[in-house]
Each structure stands twice: as structure tokens, then as C-alpha cells.
Phi, psi and omega in degrees: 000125181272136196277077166315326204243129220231155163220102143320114185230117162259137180217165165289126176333305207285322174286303183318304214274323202278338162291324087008294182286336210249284176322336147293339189272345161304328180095021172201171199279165173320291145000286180291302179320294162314284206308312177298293178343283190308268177345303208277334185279353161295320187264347153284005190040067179153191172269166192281067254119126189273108207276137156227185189270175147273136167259116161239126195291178216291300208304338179289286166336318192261318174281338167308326200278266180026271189288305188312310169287012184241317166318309198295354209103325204260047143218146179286115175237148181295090177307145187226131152264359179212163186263350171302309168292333160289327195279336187282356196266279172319325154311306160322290180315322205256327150311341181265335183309000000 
């Protein structure tokens, strides 16, 4: 069956690309990933999956947050060439405490 039919999807660049890596490393495009998407919720009649909220408490959330800005760039983060320098780093840190 020749594929005819088009879906326009708007989402953030930023979710597209991280959707992109992680489907290609699977060996296959966004494209294929929605066509599967779409089939297996045709043979569960719904979706293939149980949608839930996620709960995570606020200190989870604000590190989740975090880590999304030190991937994005916008926050600076501190580089090591050695684990000796990180653990003197930290040693440091915990003397200040």
C-alpha cells in the first residue's frame, strides 16, 4: 500500500532532535516510530500504553530542570582532568559546609 496521507506535527526543536537520536539509534526515523505508534494503537484499540502524569516532588523536578539546562548550554558547568581533582573539589566543598 502506497503511503498517501500526510501529518503535519508541531512540537519543540528541542524534543524533535532528542526523538531523532534516540530513533535513529534504533535504526529507524521519527516517521517510522509514528507509523508503529499509530499500528500497534490500532491493534490495542487505544493507546499502546498506559498514559499516566509522572509524580515527581518539587527537589526532583528542579534537578530534572537542571539537567535539562546544563544539556541545553545554559548553565556553566565545571570541567575536571582528573578524578583526583574533582575528589579535592569536593573535599573542598564539604570543608566549607
Amino acid at each position: 500500500m502506497a503511503k498517501t496521507a500526510n501529518i503535519n506535527l508541531r512540537i519543540e526543536p528541542d524534543i524533535k532532535a532528542q526523538a531523532d537520536e534516540v530513533f535513529s539509534s534504533l535504526g529507524i526515523s521519527i516517521t517510522d516510530a509514528i507509523n508503529i505508534f499509530l499500528h500497534a494503537s490500532i491493534m490495542e484499540g487505544g493507546f499502546p500504553f498506559q498514559p499516566k502524569q509522572p509524580r515527581y516532588n518539587r527537589e526532583t523536578r528542579m534537578a530534572m530542570q537542571e539537567a535539562r539546562d546544563i544539556m541545553a548550554g545554559k548553565v556553566e558547568t565545571k570541567r575536571y582532568r582528573s578524578l583526583s581533582g574533582l575528589l579535592a573539589d569536593l573535599d573542598a566543598e564539604d570543608a566549607n559546609a
